[in-house]
N, C-alpha and C positions, 0 to 999 in steps of 0.2 A: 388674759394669758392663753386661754386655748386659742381665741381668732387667731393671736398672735403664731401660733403653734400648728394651726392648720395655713395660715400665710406660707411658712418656712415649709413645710412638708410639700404644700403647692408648687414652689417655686423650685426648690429640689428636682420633684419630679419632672415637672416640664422644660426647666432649662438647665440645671447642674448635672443633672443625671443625664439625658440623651448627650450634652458638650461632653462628657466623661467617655462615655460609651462610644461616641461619635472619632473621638481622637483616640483612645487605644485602637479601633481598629482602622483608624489613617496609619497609625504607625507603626501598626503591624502590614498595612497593605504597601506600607512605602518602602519596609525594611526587607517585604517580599521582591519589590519590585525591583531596590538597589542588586539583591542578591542575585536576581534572574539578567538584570544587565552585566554586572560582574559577569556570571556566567557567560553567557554569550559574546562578552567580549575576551573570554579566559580559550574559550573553543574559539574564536577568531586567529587569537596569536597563536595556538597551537595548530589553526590550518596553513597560518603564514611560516614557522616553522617548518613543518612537514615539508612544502614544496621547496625552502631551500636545501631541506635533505635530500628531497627529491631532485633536485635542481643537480647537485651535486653526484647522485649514483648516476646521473643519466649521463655526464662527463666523464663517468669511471665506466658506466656499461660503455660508452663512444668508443674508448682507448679501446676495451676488449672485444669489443666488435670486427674494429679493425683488425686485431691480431689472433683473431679466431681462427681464420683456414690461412693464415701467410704468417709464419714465424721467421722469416727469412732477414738478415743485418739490413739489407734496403729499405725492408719496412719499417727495421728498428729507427735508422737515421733517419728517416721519413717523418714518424712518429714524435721522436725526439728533438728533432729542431721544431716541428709546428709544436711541441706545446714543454716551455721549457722548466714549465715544474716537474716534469719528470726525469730525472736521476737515471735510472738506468732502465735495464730489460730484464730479467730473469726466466731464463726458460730451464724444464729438468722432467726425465721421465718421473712416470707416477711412482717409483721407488724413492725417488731423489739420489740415485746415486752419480745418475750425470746431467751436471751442474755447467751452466753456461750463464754469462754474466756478461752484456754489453750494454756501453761499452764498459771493458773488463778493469779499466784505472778506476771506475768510479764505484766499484761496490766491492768491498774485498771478505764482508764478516757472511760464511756461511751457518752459523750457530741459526739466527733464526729461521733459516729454510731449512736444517735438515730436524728441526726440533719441532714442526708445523705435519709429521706424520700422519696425526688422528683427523687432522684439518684436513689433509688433502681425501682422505679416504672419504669423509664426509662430502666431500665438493665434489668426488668421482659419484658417488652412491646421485646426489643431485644431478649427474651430467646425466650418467644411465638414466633418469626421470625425462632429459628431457627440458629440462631448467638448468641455467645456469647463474652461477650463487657466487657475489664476491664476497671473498673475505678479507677484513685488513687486518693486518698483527703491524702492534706499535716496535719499530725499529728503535728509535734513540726521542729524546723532547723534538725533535725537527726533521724526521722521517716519518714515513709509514710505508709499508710494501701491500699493496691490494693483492690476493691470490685470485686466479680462476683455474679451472680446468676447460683447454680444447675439444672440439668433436673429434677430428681424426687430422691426422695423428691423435691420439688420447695421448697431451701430455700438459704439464704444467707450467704456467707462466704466469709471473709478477711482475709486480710494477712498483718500481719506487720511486717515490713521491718527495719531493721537497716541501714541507707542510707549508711554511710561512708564504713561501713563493706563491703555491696553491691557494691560498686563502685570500692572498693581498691582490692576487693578478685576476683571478678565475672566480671564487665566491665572493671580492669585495664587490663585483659589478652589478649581480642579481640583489645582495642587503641592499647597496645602495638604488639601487631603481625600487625595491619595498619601501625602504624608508620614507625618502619625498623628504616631504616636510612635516612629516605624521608620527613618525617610530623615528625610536636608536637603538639601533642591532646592532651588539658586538658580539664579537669572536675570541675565547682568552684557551689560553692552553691548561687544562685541569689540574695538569701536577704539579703547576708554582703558581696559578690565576696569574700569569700573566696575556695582559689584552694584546692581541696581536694583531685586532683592527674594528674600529670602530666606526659610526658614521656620522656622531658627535663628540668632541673634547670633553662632556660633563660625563665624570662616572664617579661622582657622589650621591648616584641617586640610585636605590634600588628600583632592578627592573623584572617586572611584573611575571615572566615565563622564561624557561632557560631548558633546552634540550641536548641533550649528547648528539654531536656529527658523528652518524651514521659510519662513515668510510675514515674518521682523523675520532676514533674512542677517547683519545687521549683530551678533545678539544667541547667544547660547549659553546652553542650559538645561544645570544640571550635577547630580549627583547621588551620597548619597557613604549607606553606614549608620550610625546617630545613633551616637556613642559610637565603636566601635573597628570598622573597617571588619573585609569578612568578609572579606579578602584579610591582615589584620592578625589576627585570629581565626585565619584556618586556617593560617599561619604558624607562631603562636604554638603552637597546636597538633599542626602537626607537629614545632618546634623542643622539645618537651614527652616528645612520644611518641617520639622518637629519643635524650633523654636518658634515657628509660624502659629504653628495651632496651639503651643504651650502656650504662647502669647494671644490667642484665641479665646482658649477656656479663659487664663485670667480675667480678660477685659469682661470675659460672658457672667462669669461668677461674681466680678466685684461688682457690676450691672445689675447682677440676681440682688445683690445684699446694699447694693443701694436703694432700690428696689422695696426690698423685707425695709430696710429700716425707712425708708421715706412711711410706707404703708402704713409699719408699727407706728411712727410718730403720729401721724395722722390718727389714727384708731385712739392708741392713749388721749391724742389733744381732746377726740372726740368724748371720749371717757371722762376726759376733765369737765370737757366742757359739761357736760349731763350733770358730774358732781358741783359741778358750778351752781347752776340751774337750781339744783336739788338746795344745795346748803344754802344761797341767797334767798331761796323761797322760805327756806327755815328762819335765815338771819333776819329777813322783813317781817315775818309772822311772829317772833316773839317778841320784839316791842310794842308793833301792833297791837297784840292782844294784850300784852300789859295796860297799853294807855287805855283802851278800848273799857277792859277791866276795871280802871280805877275811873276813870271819866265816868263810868256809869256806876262806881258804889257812890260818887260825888253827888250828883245830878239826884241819885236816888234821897239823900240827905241820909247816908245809913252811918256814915262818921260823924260821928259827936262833940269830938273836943278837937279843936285848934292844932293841939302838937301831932293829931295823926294825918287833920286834912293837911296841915304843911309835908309831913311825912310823904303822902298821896301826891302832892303837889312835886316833889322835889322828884319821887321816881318817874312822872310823865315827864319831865322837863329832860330828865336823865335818861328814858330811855326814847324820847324826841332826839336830843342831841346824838345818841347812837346811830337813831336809824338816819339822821341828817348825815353822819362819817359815811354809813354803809354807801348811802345811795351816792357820794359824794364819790366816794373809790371808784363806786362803778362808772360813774358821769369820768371823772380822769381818768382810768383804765382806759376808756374809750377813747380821748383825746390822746392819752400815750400812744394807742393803736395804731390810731390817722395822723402821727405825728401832730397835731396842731395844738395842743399845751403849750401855754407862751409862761412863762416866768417874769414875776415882778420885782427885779432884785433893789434893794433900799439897803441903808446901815441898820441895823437891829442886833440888839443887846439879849443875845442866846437865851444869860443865863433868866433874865424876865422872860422870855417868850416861856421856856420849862416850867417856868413856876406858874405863868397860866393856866398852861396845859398839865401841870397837876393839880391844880385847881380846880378844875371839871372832873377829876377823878376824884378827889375827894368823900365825895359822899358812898362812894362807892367802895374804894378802899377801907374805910371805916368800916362797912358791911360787911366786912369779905374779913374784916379781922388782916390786913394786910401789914406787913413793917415796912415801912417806907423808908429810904434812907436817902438823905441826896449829898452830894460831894462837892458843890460849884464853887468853883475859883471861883475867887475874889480879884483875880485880873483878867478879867478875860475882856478884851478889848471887843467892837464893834465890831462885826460880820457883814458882809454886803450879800444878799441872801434873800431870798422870797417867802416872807415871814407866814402867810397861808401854808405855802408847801412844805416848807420845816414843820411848821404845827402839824399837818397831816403825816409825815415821817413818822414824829413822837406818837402820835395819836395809835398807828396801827402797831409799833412796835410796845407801847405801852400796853395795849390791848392783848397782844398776843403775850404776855409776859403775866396777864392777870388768866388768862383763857387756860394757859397749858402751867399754871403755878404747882398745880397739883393739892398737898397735902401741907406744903412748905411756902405758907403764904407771906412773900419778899420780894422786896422790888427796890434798887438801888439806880438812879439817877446823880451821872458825874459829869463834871467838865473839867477839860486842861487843856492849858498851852504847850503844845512840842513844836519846836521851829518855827513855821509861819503856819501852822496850822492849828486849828481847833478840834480838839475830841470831844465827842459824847457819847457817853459807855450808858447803855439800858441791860441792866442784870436781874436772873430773876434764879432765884432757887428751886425751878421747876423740874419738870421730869426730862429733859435735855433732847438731844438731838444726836443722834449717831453719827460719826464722821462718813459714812456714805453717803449721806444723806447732804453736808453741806453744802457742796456744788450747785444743788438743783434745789434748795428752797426755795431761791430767787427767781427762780422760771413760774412766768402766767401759770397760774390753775393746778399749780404741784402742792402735792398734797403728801405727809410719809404714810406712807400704807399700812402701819401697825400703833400698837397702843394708843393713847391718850390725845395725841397726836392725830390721829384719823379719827376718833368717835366724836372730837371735839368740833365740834358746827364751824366752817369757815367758808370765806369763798372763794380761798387760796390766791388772792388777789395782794391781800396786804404788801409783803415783804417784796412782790414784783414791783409794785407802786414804791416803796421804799428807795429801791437801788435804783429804780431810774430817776429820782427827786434825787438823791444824791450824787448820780452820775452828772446829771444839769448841772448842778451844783461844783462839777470837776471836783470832786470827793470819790471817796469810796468808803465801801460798808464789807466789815468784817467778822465772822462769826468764831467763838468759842463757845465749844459746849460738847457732852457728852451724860449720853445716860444717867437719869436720876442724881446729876449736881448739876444742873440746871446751864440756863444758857444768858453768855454774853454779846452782846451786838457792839462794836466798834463803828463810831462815823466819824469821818477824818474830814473836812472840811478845808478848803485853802482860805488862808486869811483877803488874800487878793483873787478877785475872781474877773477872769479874762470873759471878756461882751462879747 
């Protein structure tokens, strides 16, 4: 348990821990990186932005350029057919009390020029600087009138604007040569989001930056990447690259714990094995020394009367025959191993093979104070069956049934017919078996690690040898039993056995 415990703690450190450590800061360095692309691409649409703002005051400084030192009707017609989003003229001393409008059909509401007072004194205070400052005040959804103030004369003059006209004729030209085939820039009027030009038909898609025009307050330019925004892109990408490495650790961790358990099994086999070693050296030395024992009270002539040398006689013969099983499990163990155990199957008559092989327990069972009980159908037809390897089946589970009896010395031997098959039930009223523990009796070299059960000498071989004679056999072996009421073994045998 510690190897095993320092295994885990090893493998932790060198591979679960740095793949842990390693991927939090991939996906802190990725979620850095998406945000700093975001960014840089959030400051890109706001420079593309800005220059159609920019785009656009440079069209409205142009007009006022013009009409900076010439306010004269020539210039205005001049003006007004070269660019016909513009509506009218507006000129007025810095008072505003004289008002001039051409041409004069097209503009009749003076409310927002004489109510634009604070505006103009502000744009005069600018002019004295030496700068000159437009300003737009919104007219109606579909005007705008830009203000400036002239050098000299010092007086006031607007412009009004046809927004839609303006947008569709003048600013659709510069969106569309940004756009390309890269962006869709549109244009919507703020007070009802209505679009009033776009440079694609999709506007189900939100788009990524949206600025107020400058010179049209009322209107908002917006701007998004044609197809899958890069904010949806670098997402996508680091939801991508974080299943990457998610999928990284897994593979590295379930690698770690294949890994621990390859190693653990190993370490236990080896465990086993050693206890193998151990308890076979034990299993071989106490016949040994029995026969050793009585061979030489024999030899010495120190028994006297006849009923004790038969006595003497019957335990070397008995515990010969033991050490003949032991060595015999281990010789098949081996051939189980190498696969090359061959099976001699014949018809044989179960319930006489059982009675044999209780036969050679016999003298033993009487020693031991045992109740034997047997149960054998009286119909139990012929078996096609390899009558050595059934006898060795019985032999080891019979053994273990007298080994771990405990205090509750019993032993029941049954047979029955169910459908086309043959049972043979071996029960003993021993100290039982934990249901944890049933799965893994059957595996080479297992052994339960507590009570009577582990003190008890074996070479954990038996019951392995068991299920694979029975497996050959296309049977199967099944166990009941639990703590301190002892344990049943089920062997199911088919009456027909396929070559």
């Amino acid at each position: 348990m510690n190897n095993t415990r320092k295994i885990f703690i090893a493998l932790f450190l060198i591979v679960v821990l740095p793949a842990l450590f390693y991927s939090v800061y991939e996906i802190s360095a990725l979620n850095e990186s998406e945000e700093m692309i975001s960014q840089i691409y959030q400051r890109q649409l706001d420079a593309i932005l800005f220059s159609v703002n920019q785009y656009v005051l440079d069209v409205a400084s142009g007009w006022a350029t013009q009409l900076e030192n010439e306010t004269t009707h020539s210039k205005f017609v001049q003006i007004i057919k070269a660019n016909p989003s513009i509506i009218s003229i507006i000129t007025a001393d810095t008072t505003l009390s004289a008002l001039s409008v051409f041409p004069s059909q097209q503009f009749a509401n003076h409310k927002s020029i004489s109510s634009q007072k604070e505006m103009i004194d502000r744009l005069i205070r600018y002019q004295a600087a030496s700068y000159r400052k437009l300003e737009p005040v919104i007219e109606s959804d579909s005007t705008t009138i830009i203000f400036f103030v002239t050098s000299a004369p010092v007086k006031v003059v607007g412009i009004v604007i046809n927004n839609e006209f303006f947008i569709n004729s003048i600013i659709s030209k510069k969106l569309i040569d940004i756009a390309q085939n890269d962006f869709v820039v549109a244009v919507d009027r703020q007070s009802n989001g209505f679009t009033l030009f776009t440079t694609s038909p999709e506007q189900n898609k939100t788009f990524s930056q949206q600025r107020q025009l400058w010179i049209f307050p009322d209107h908002i330019i917006k701007i998004r990447l044609k197809g899958t925004t890069i904010q949806d892109a670098a997402q996508e990408r680091f939801n991508r690259n974080v299943l990457l490495i998610i999928g990284m650790d897994i593979v590295l961790i379930l690698g770690a714990w294949f890994v621990f358990r390859t190693i653990s099994r190993e370490m236990e086999l080896i465990a086993m094995k050693s206890d193998f070693v151990s308890n076979v050296s034990h299993e071989l030395r106490t016949p040994l020394s029995l026969i050793r024992m009585f061979a030489e009270t024999l030899e010495m002539g120190r028994v006297k009367t006849e009923k004790k040398k038969k006595e003497y006689y019957t335990t070397i013969v008995h515990e010969t025959d033991r050490l003949t099983r032991l060595i015999n499990n281990i010789l098949n163990f081996s051939r189980m191993e190498s696969n090359t155990r061959r099976y001699n199957f014949r018809p044989v008559l179960l319930n006489k093979l059982i009675s044999s092989v209780l036969t050679i327990y016999s003298y033993q069972l009487e020693k031991l104070s045992f109740t034997l009980q047997t149960e054998l159908s009286d119909h139990l037809p012929e078996i096609s069956v390899d009558e050595e390897a059934i006898a060795e089946a019985l032999h080891n589970l019979i053994d273990n049934a007298i080994k771990y009896s405990g205090e509750n010395k019993y032993l029941r031997i049954a047979t029955s017919v169910i459908q086309n098959s043959i049972i043979v039930e071996v029960e003993d009223h021993g100290i039982g078996i934990s249901i944890e523990h049933h799965s893994k009796i059957f595996e080479k070299f297992y052994r339960v690690s507590h009570g009577l059960v582990h003190t008890a000498k074996g070479s954990g071989l038996g019951l392995a040898i068991v299920q694979h004679i029975v497996h050959s056999h296309n049977g199967t072996i099944s166990i009941i039993s639990e703590p301190h009421h002892g344990s049943k073994f089920i062997i199911t045998l088919p009456l027909i056995q396929s070559k």
